[in-house]
C-alpha positions as CSV (number, residue, x, y, z in Angstrom):
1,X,-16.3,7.5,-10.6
2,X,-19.1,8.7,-13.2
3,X,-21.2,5.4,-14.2
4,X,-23.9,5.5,-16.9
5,X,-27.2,3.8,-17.0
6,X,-28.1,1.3,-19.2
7,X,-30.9,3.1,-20.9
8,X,-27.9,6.3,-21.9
9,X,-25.8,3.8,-23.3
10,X,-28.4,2.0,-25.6
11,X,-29.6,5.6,-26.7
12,X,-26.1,6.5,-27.9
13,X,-25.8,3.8,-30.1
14,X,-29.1,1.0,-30.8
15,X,-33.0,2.0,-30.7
16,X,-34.3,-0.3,-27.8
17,X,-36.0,-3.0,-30.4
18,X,-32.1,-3.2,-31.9
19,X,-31.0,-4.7,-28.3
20,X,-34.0,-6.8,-27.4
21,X,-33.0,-8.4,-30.8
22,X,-29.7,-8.7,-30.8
23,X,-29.5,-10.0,-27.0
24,X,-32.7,-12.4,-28.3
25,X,-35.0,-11.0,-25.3
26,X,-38.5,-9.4,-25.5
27,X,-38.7,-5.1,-25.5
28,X,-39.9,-5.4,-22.3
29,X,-37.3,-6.9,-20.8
30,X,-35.0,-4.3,-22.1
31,X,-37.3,-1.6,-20.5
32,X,-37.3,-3.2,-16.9
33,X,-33.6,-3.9,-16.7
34,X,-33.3,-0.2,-18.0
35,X,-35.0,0.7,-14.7
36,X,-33.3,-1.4,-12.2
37,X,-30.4,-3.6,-13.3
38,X,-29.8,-5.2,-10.2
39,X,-31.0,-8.7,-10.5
40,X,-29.7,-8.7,-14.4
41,X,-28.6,-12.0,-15.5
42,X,-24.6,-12.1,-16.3
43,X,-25.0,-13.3,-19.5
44,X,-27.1,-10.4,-20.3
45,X,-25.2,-7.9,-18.9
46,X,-22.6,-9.0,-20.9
47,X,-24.4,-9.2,-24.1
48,X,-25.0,-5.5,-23.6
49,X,-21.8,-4.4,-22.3
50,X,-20.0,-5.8,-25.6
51,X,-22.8,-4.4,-27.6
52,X,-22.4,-0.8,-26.2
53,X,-18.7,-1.3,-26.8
54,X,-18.4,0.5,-23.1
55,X,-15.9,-0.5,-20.3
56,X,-17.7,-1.9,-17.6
57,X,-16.4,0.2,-15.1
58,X,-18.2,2.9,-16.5
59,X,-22.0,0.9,-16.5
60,X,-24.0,1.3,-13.8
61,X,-25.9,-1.8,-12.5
62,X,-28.7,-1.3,-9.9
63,X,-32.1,1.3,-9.9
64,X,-31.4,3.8,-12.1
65,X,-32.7,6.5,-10.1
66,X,-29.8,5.8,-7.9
67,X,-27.0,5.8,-10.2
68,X,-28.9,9.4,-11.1
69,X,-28.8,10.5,-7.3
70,X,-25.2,9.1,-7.2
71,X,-24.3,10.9,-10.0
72,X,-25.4,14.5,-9.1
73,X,-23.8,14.4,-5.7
74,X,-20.2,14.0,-7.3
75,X,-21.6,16.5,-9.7
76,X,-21.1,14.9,-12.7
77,X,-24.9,15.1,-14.0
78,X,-26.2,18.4,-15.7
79,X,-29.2,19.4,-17.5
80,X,-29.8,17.0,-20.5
81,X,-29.4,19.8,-23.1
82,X,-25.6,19.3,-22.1
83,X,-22.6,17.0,-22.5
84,X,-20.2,15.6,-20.4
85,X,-16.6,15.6,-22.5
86,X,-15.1,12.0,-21.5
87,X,-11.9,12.1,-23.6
88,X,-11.5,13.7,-26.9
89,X,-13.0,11.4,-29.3
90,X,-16.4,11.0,-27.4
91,X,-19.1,12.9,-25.9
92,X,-22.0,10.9,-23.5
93,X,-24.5,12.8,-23.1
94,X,-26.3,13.1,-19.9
95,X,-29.6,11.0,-18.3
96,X,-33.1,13.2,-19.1
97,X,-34.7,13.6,-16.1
């Protein structure tokens, strides 16, 4: 199943000082759980999940870099200049690395 990090779905919709606001926790904090998402607190992780307005099937929670690795084995990540079609109203585009 393809799974997006964190940091692509903030940068869809809300500029990083946007969430750290709205979920009443420092930049920072954003940043690092961006990275690895593992030890997130729930309450959190749903703060975010409700503010991306994403299932949460489709959020990936651990280190980023693995959900990247994961990601290009099944073949599902691509050069960041392109976009993965999910269903016909929305585009995601992929992680930058």
């Amino acid at each position: 199943m393809f799974e997006i990090t964190l940091r692509t779905a903030r940068e869809l919709c809300k500029s990083i000082e946007e969430v750290a606001l709205h979920c009443d926790v420092n930049v920072n904090s954003i940043k690092a759980f961006e990275n690895d998402s593992s030890l997130i607190p729930r309450e959190l992780s749903e703060k975010l999940r409700n503010l991306y307005s994403i299932d949460p099937n489709c959020l990936y929670f651990g280190k980023e870099i693995d959900c990247i690795e994961r990601n290009k084995k099944i073949g599902l990540l691509t050069f960041c200049s392109q976009k993965l079609k999910i269903d016909a109203s929305e585009t995601i585009r992929c992680y930058r690395y």
